[in-house]
VOPAGU-2260 file (C-alpha; in pm, 1 decimal, decimal comma):
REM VOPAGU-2260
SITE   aa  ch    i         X         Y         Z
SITE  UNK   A    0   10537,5    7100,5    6895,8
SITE  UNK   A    1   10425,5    7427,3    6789,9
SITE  UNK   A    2   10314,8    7522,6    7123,7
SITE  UNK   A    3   10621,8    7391,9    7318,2
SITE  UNK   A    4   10812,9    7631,1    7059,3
SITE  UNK   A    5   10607,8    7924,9    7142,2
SITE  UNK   A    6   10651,5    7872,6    7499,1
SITE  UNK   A    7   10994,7    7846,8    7451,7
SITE  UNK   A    8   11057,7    8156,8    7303,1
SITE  UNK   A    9   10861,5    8342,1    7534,4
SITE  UNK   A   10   11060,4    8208,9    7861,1
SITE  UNK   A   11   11396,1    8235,0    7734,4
SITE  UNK   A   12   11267,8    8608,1    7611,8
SITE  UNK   A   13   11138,0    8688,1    7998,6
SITE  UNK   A   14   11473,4    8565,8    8158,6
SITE  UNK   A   15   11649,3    8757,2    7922,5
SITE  UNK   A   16   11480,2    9092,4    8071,8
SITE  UNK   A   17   11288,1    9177,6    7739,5
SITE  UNK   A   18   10959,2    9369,3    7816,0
SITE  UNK   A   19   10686,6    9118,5    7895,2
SITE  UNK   A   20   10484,0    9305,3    7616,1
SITE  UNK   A   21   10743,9    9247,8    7357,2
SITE  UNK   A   22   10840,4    8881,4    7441,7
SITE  UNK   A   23   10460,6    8780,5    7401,7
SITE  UNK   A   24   10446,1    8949,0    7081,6
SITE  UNK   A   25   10745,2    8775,4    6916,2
SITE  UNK   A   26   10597,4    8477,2    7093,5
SITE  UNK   A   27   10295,9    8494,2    6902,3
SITE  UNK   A   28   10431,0    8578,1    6587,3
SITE  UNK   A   29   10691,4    8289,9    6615,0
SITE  UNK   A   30   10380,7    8084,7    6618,0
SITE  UNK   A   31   10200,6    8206,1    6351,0
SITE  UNK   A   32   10528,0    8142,6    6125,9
SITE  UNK   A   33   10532,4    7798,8    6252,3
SITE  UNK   A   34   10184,0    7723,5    6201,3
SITE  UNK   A   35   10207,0    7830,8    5838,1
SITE  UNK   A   36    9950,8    8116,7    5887,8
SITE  UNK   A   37   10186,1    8400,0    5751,2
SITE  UNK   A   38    9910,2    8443,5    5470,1
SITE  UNK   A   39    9634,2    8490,3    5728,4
SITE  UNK   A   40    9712,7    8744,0    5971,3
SITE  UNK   A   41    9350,7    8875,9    6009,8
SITE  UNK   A   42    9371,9    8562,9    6229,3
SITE  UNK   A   43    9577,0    8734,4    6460,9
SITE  UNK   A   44    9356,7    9070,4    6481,7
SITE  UNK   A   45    9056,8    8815,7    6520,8
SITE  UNK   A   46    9236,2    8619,8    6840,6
SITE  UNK   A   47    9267,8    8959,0    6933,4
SITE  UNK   A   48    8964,4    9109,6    6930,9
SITE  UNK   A   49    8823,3    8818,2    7048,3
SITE  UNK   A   50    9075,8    8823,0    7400,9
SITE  UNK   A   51    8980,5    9180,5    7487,7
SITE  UNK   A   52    8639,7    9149,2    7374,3
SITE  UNK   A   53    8451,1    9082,5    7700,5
SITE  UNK   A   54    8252,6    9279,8    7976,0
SITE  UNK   A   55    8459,2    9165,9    8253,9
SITE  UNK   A   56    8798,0    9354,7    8104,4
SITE  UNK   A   57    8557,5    9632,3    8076,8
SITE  UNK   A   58    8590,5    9702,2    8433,7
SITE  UNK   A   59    8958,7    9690,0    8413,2
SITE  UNK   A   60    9017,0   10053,2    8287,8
SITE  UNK   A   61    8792,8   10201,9    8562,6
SITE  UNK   A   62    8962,5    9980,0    8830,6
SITE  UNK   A   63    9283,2   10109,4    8760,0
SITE  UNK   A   64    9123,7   10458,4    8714,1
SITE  UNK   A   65    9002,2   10471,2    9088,4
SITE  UNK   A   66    9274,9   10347,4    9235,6
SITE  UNK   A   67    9494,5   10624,3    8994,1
SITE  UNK   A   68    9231,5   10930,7    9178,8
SITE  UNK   A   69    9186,7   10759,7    9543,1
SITE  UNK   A   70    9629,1   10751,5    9506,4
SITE  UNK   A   71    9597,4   11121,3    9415,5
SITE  UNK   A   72    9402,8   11251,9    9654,2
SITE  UNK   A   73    9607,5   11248,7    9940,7
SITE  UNK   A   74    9429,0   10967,2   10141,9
SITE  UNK   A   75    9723,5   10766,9   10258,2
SITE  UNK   A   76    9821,7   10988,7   10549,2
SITE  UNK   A   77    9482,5   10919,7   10631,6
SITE  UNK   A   78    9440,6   10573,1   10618,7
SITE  UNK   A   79    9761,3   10542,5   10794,3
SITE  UNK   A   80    9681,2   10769,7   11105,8
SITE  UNK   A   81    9355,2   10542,2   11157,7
SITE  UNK   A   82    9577,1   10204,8   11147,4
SITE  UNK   A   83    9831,5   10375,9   11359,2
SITE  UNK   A   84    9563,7   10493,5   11632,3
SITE  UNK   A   85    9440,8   10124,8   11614,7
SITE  UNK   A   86    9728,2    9910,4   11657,3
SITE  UNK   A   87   10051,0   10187,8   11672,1
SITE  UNK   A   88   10033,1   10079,6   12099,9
SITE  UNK   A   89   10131,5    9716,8   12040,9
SITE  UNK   A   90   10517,7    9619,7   12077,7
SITE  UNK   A   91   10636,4    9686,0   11772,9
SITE  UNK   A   92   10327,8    9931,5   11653,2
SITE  UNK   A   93   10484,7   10098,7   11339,0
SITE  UNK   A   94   10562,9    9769,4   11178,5
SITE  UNK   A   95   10206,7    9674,7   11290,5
SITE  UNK   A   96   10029,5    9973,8   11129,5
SITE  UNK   A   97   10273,2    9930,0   10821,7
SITE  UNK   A   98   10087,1    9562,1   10807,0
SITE  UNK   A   99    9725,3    9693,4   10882,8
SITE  UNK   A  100    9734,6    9987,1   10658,7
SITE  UNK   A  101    9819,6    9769,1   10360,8
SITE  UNK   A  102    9519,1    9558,2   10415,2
SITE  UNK   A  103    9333,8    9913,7   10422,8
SITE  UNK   A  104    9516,0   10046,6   10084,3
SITE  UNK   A  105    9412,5    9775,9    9921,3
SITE  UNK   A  106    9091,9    9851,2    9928,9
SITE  UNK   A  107    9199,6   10165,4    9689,5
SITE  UNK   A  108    9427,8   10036,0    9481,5
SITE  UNK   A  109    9433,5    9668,8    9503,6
SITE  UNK   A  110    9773,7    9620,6    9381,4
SITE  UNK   A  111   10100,3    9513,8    9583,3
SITE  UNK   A  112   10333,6    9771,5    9363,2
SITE  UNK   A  113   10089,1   10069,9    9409,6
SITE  UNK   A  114   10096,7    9970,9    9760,5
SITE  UNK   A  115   10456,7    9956,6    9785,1
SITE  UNK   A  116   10534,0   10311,2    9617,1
SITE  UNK   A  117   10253,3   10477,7    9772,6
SITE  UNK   A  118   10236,3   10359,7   10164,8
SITE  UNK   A  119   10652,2   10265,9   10124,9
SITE  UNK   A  120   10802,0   10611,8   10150,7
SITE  UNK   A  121   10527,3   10712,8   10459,2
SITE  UNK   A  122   10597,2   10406,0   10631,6
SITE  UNK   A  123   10971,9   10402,8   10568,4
SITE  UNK   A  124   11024,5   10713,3   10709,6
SITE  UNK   A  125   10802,6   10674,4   11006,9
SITE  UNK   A  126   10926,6   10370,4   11144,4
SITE  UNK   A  127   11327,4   10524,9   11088,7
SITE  UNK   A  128   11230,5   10805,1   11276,2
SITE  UNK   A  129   11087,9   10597,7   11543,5
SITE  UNK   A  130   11416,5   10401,2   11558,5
SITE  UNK   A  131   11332,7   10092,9   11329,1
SITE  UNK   A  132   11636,5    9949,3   11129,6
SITE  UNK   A  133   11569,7   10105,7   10778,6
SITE  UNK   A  134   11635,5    9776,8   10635,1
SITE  UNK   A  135   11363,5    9610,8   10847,3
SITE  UNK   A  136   11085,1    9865,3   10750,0
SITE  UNK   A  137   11147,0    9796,4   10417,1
SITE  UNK   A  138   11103,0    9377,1   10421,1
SITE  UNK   A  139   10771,9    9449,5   10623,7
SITE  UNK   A  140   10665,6    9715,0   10376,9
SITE  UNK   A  141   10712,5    9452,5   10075,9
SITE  UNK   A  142   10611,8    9149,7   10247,4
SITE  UNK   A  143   10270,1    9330,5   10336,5
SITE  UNK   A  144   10210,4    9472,0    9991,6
SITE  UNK   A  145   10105,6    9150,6    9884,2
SITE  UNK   A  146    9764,0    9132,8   10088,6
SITE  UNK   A  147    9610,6    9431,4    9809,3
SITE  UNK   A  148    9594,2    9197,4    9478,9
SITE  UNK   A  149    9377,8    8868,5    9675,8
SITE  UNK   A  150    9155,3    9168,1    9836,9
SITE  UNK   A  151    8893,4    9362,9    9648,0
SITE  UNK   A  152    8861,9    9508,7    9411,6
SITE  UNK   A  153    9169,1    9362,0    9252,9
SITE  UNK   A  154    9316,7    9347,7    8874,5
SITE  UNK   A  155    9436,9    9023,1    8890,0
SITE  UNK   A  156    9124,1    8839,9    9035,8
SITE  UNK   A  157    8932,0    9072,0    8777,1
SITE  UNK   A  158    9149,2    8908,0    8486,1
SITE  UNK   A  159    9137,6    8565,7    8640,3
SITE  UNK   A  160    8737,6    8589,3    8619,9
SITE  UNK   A  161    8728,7    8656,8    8275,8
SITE  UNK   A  162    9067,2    8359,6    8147,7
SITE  UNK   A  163    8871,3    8116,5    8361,1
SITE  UNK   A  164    8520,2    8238,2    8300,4
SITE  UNK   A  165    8423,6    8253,0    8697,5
SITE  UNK   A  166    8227,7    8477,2    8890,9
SITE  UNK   A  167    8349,5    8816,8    8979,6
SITE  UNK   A  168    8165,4    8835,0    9269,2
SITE  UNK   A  169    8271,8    8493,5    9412,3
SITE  UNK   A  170    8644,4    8574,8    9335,8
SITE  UNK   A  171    8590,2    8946,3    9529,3
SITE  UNK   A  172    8438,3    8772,1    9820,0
SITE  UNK   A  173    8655,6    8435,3    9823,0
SITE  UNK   A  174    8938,4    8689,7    9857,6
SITE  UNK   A  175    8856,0    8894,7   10207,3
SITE  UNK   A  176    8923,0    8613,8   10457,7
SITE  UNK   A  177    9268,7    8461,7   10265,3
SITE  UNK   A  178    9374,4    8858,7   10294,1
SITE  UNK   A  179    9282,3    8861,7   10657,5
SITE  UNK   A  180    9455,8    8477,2   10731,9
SITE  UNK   A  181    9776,6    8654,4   10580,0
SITE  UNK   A  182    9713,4    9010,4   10771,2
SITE  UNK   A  183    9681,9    8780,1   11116,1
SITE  UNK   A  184   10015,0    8545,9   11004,5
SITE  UNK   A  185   10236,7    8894,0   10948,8
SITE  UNK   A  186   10167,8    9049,2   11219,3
SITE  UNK   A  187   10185,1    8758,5   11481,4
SITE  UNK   A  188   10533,0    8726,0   11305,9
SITE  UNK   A  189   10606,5    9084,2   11377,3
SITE  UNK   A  190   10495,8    9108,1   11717,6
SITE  UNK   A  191   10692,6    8770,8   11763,5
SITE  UNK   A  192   11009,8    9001,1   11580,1
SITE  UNK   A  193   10968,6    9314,2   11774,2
SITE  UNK   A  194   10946,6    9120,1   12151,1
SITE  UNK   A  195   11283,5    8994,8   12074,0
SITE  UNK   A  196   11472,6    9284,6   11940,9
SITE  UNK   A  197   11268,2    9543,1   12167,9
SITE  UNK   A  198   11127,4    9719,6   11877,0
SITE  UNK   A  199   10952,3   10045,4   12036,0
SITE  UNK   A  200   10563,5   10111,3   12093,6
SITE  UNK   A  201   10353,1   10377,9   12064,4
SITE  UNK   A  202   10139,3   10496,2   12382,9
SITE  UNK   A  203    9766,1   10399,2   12372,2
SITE  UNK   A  204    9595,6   10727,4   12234,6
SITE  UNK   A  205    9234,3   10802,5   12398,5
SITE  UNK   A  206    8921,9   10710,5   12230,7
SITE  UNK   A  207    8794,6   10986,0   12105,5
SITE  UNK   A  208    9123,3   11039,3   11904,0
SITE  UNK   A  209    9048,1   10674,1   11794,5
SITE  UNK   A  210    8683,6   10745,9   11676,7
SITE  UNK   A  211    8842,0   11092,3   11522,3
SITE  UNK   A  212    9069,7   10956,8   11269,3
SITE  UNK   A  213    8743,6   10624,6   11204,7
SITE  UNK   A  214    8549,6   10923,5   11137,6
SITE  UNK   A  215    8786,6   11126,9   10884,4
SITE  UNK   A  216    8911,6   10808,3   10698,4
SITE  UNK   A  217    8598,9   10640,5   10709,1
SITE  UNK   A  218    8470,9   10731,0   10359,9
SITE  UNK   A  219    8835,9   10586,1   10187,8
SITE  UNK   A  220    8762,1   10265,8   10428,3
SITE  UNK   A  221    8440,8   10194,3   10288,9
SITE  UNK   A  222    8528,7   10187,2    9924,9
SITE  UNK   A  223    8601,0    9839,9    9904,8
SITE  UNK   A  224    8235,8    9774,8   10071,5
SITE  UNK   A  225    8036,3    9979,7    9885,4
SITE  UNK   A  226    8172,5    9830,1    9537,0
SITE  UNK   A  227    8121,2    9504,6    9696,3
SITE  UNK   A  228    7764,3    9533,8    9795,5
SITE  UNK   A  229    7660,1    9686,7    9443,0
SITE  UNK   A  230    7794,7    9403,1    9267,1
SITE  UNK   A  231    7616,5    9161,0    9554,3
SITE  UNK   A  232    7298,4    9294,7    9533,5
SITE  UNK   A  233    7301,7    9345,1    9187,9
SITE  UNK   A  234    7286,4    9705,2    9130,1
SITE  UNK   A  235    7577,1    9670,8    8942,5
SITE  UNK   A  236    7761,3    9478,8    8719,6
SITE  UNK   A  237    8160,1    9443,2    8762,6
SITE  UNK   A  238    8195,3    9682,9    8467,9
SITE  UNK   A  239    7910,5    9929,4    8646,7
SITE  UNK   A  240    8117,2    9852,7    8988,1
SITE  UNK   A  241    8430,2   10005,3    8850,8
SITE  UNK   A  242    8249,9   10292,6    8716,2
SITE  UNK   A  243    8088,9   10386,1    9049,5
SITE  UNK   A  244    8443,6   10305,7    9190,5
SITE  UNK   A  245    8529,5   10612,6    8930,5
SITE  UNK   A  246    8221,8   10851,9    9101,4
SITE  UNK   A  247    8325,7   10760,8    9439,7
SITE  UNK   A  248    8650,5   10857,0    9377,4
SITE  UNK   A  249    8527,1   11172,9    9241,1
SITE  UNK   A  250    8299,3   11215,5    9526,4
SITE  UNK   A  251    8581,4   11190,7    9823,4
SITE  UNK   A  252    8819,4   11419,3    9608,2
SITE  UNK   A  253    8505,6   11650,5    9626,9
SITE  UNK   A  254    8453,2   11605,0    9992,3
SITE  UNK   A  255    8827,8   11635,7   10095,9
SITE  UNK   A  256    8863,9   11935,0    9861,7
SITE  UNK   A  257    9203,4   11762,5    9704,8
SITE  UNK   A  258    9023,2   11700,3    9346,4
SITE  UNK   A  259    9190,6   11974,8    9132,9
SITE  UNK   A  260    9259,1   11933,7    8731,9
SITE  UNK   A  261    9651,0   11843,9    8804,1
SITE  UNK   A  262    9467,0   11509,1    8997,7
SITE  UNK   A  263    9257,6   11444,7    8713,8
SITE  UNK   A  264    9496,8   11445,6    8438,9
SITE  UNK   A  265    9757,0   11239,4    8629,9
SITE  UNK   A  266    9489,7   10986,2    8679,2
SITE  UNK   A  267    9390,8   10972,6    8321,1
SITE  UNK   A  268    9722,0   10979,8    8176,2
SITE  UNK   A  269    9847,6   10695,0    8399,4
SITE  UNK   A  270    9521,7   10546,4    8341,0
SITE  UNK   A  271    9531,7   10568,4    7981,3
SITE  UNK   A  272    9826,6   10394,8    8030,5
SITE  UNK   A  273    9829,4   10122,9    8221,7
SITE  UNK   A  274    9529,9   10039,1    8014,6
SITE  UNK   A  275    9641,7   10000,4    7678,5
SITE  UNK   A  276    9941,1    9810,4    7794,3
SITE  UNK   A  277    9737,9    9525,1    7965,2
SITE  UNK   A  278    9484,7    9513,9    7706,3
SITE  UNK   A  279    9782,7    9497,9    7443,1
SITE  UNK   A  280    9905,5    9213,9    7691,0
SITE  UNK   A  281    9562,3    9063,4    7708,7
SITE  UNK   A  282    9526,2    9046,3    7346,0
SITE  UNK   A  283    9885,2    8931,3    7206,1
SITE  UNK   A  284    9829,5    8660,0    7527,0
SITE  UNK   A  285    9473,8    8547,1    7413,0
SITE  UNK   A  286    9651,5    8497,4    7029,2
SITE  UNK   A  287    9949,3    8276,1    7228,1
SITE  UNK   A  288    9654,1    8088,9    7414,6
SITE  UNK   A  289    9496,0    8040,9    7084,9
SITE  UNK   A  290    9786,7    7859,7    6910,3
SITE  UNK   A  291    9786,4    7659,4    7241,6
SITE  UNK   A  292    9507,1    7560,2    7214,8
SITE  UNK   A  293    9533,1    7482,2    6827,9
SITE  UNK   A  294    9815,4    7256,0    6925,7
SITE  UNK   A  295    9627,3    7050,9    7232,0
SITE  UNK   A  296    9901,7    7200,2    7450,4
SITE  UNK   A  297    9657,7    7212,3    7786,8
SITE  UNK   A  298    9470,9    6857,5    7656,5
SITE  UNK   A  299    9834,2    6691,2    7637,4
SITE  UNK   A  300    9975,2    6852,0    7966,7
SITE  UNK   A  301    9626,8    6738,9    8148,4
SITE  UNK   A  302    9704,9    6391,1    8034,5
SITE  UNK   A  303   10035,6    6355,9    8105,8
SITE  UNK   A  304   10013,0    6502,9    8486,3
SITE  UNK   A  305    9643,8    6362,2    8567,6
SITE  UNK   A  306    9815,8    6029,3    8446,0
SITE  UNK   A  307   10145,0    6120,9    8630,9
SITE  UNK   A  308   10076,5    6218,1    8959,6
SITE  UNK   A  309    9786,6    6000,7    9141,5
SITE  UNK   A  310    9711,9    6301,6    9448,2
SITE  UNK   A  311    9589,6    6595,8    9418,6
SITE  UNK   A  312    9842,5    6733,5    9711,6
SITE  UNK   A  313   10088,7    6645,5    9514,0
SITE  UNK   A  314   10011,5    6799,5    9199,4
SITE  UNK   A  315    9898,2    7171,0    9404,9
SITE  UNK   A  316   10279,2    7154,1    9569,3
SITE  UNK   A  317   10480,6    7138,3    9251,2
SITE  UNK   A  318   10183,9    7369,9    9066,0
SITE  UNK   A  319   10321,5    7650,9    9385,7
SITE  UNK   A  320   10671,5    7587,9    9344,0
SITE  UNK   A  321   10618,6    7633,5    8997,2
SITE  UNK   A  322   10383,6    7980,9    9015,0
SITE  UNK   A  323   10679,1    8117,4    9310,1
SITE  UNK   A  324   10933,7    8103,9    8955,9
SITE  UNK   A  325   10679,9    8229,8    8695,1
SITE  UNK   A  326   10614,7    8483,5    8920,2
SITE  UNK   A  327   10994,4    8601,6    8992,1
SITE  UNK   A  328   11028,0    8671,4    8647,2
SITE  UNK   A  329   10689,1    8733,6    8459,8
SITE  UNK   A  330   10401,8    8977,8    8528,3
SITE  UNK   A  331   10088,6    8870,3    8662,0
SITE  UNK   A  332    9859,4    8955,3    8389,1
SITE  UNK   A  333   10074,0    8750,7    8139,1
SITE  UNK   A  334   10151,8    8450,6    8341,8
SITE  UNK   A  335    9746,4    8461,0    8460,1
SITE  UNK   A  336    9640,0    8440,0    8066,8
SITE  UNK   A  337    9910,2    8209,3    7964,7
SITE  UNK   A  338    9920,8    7979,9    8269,2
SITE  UNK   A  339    9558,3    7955,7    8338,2
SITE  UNK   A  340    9399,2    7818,0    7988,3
SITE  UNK   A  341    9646,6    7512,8    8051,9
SITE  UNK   A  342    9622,0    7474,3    8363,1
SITE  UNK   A  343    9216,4    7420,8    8382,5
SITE  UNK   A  344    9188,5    7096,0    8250,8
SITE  UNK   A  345    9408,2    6974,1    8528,3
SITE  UNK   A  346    9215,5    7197,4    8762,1
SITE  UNK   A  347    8858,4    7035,4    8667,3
SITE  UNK   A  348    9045,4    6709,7    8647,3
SITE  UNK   A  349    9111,7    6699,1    9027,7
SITE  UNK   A  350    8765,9    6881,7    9079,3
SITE  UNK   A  351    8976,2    7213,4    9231,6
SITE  UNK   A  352    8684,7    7453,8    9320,6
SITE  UNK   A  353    8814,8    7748,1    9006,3
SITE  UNK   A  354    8735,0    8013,9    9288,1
SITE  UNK   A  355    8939,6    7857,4    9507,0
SITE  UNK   A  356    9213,3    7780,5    9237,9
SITE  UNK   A  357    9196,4    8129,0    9128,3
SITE  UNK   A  358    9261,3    8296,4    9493,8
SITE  UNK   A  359    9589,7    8063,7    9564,2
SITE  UNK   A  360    9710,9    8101,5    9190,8
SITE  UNK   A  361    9687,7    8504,6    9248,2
SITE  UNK   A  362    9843,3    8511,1    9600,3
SITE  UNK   A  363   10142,2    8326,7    9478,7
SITE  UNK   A  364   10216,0    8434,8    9207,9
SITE  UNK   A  365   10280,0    8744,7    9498,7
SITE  UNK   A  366   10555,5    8576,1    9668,5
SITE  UNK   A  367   10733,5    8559,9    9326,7
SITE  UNK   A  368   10749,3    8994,7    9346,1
SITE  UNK   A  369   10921,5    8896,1    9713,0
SITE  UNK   A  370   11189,2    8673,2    9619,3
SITE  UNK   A  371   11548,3    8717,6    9571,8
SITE  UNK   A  372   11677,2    8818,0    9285,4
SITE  UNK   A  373   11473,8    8910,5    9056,1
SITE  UNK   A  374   11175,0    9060,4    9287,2
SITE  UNK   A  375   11033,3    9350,7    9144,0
SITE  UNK   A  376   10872,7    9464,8    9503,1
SITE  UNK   A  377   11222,9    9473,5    9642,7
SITE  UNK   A  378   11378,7    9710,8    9357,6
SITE  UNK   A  379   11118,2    9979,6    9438,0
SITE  UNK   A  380   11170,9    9917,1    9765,8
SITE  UNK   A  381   11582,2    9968,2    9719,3
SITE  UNK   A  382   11462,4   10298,7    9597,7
SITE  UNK   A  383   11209,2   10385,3    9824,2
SITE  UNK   A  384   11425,4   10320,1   10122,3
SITE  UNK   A  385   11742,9   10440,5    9931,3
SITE  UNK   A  386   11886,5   10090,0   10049,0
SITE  UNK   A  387   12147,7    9879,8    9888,6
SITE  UNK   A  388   11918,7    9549,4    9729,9
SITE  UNK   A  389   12124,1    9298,4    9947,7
SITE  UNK   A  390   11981,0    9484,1   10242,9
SITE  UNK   A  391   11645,6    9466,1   10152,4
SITE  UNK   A  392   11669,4    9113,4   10009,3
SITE  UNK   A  393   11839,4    8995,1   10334,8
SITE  UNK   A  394   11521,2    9181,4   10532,8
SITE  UNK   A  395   11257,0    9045,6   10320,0
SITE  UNK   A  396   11312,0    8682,0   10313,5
SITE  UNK   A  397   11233,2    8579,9   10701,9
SITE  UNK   A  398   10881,7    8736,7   10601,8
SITE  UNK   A  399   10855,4    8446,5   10336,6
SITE  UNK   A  400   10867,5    8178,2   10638,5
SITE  UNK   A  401   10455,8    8315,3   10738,9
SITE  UNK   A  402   10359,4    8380,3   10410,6
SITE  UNK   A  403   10465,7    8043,0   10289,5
SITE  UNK   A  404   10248,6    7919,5   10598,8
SITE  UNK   A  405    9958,7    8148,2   10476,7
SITE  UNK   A  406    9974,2    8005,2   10121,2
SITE  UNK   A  407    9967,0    7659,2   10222,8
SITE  UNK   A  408    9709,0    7710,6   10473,2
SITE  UNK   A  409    9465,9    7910,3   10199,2
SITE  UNK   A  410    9565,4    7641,2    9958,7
SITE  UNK   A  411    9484,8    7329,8   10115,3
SITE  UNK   A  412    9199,1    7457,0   10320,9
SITE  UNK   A  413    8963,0    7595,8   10033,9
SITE  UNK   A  414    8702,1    7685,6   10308,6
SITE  UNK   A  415    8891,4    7950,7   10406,5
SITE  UNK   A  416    8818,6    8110,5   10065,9
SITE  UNK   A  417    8453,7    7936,0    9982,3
SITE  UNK   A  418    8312,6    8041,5   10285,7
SITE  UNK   A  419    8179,4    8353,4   10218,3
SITE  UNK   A  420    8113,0    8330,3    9812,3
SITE  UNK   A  421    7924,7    8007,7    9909,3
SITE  UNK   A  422    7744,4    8184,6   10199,7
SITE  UNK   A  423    7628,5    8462,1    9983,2
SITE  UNK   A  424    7568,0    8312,8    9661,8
SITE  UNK   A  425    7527,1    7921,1    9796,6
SITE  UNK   A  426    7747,4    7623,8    9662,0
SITE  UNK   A  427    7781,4    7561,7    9288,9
């Protein structure tokens, strides 16, 4: 009972717009009250300690600190040259490159807001001046955003890992061909988009131009490779991997001469942070996930479902209808360290590969930052495109139509994201 309480509280608290961070803090202390332990709050500090306490998180901080220099140094005109040079010829080629280059960012920053503030107003602008309905470049700008968080490195497979206790590595690599399946789905929807309404096209630059911009954005595209392969061949740990993400970052600011002390101290101070307020999250979350757990919340919610519904199809297509809502209204680090603990027993229950689970559970909870009204992807896109949010809403929502096909495709084909974990490290 105490658990349904504490739930409770914390849902009507979301809907009614209170800070994530706040509404799992009053969630937790409603359920401390309720479990009688007002005389024992060192139990709280102990949950705590105990959520944050782990080597996996300890990447977390220099994650979001190389993604905070790589966004600072100037490399998205960059990165966005090379994918227009590549694709920019095809009918349609801005909306193309807009597509493309967000598999690219997401290399740097692997998250679908950075990637909608930071590639949104070059992209927005581009594709107006090319004579793209503003309203249109917007809806492909947040409908591609959502490729960064399933590709590595990425903050929400990287708190996934450590709720679920799975590999780092396997998650990394069980997310590159899901973010290419949805890369292939958006653009075959945008060429499909852009044949029918005549959409312009760039002309086919030369090769050399081609190799040019490979060449000068190379270093930014290989960040995601080189972090993979140290963790792979075990030079590094996922903390150590975040780290060297750190020195690389250092490195190309170096290189491109755009490292200067105003850089620096924006990334730290963001940094700092972002930080504390997910770790804050992570901890109050781990405390709700404790008095969950003291009430047999996930062990009760296993049984009734596993003795409720007979297939596992079944049970995945109500568990995405349900993640599309949590993810409208809560953010993904909360609902991932809520959602998961008491979800796993059903998981292992219908022998769901957690890799697997944890790849369709993250992608998503992604459509819910798409979809109408509460969508935080298109409010910064309202801004970014300096677009009335009924525009942007009515753009956005045909791109849900391939995305919906790319989540049931990843979902009920978990070779598409086993493959290469279970190529590289073999099959559990």
């Amino acid at each position: 009972m105490t658990g349904i309480l504490v739930l409770g509280v914390f849902i009507i608290l979301a809907f009614l717009s209170v800070p994530i961070l706040t509404a799992i803090i009053i969630a937790a202390a409603t359920g401390v009250v309720a479990l009688g332990f007002t005389d024992q709050l060192g139990i709280v500090s102990q949950q705590m300690l105990d959520g944050i306490n782990s080597p996996t998180l300890l990447s977390v901080p220099f994650f979001i600190l190389a993604g905070n220099l790589l966004n600072g140094l100037q490399l998205t005109d960059r990165i966005f040259r090379f994918a227009n040079n590549v694709v920019g010829h095809i009918r349609g080629g801005l909306a193309q490159v807009n597509i493309l280059a967000s598999l690219l960012f997401a290399g740097i920053s692997g998250a679908a807001v950075a990637d909608c503030a930071a590639l949104g107003t070059v992209e927005v602008k581009a594709m107006r001046e090319r004579g793209y309905p503003a309203d249109f470049a917007a809806g492909v700008t947040a409908a591609s955003s959502i490729i960064g968080p399933i590709f590595p490195p990425s903050i929400p497979l990287l708190i996934f890992a450590f709720v679920a206790n799975a590999s780092v590595g396997r998650l990394f690599l069980a997310g590159v061909l899901p973010a290419i399946v949805l890369l292939i789905v958006l653009m075959t929807y945008v060429h499909i988009v852009s044949a029918r309404r005549n959409f312009p096209k760039d002309p086919r630059p030369p090769l050399k131009e081609i190799l040019l911009s490979a060449v000068d954005g190379l270093l930014t595209l290989l960040a995601p490779g080189i972090i993979l392969g140290a963790m792979l061949t075990g030079f590094t740990t996922a903390s150590e991997a975040g780290v060297l993400a750190c020195l690389y970052a250092m490195a190309l600011g170096i290189w491109y001469r755009t490292l200067n002390m105003k850089v620096l101290i924006t990334a730290f101070r963001e940094t700092a942070i972002l930080s504390t307020i997910a770790l804050l999250m992570i901890g109050f979350s781990a405390c709700v996930g404790w008095i969950l757990a003291f009430d047999m919340v996930p062990q009760r919610l296993a049984e009734f479902i596993l003795g409720s519904i007979d297939a596992k199809w079944q049970f995945l297509l109500i568990y995405l209808m349900f993640l599309v809502l949590i993810g409208c209204v809560f953010d993904a680090t909360a609902a991932l360290i809520i959602l998961v603990p008491i979800m796993l027993p059903i998981v292992d229950g219908f022998e769901i590969d957690r890799v697997h689970f944890g790849i369709f559970t993250v992608l998503t909870l992604m459509v819910g930052i798409l979809t109408p009204p509460i969508g935080i992807a298109l409010y910064i896109m309202m801004d970014v495109a300096k677009l009335p949010f009924e525009a942007v809403a009515k753009a956005t929502v045909p791109f849900l139509i391939p995305i919906v096909i790319a989540v049931l495709l990843i979902t009920f084909v978990p070779s598409i994201s086993l493959f290469l974990p279970d190529l590289v490290y073999g099959a559990p």
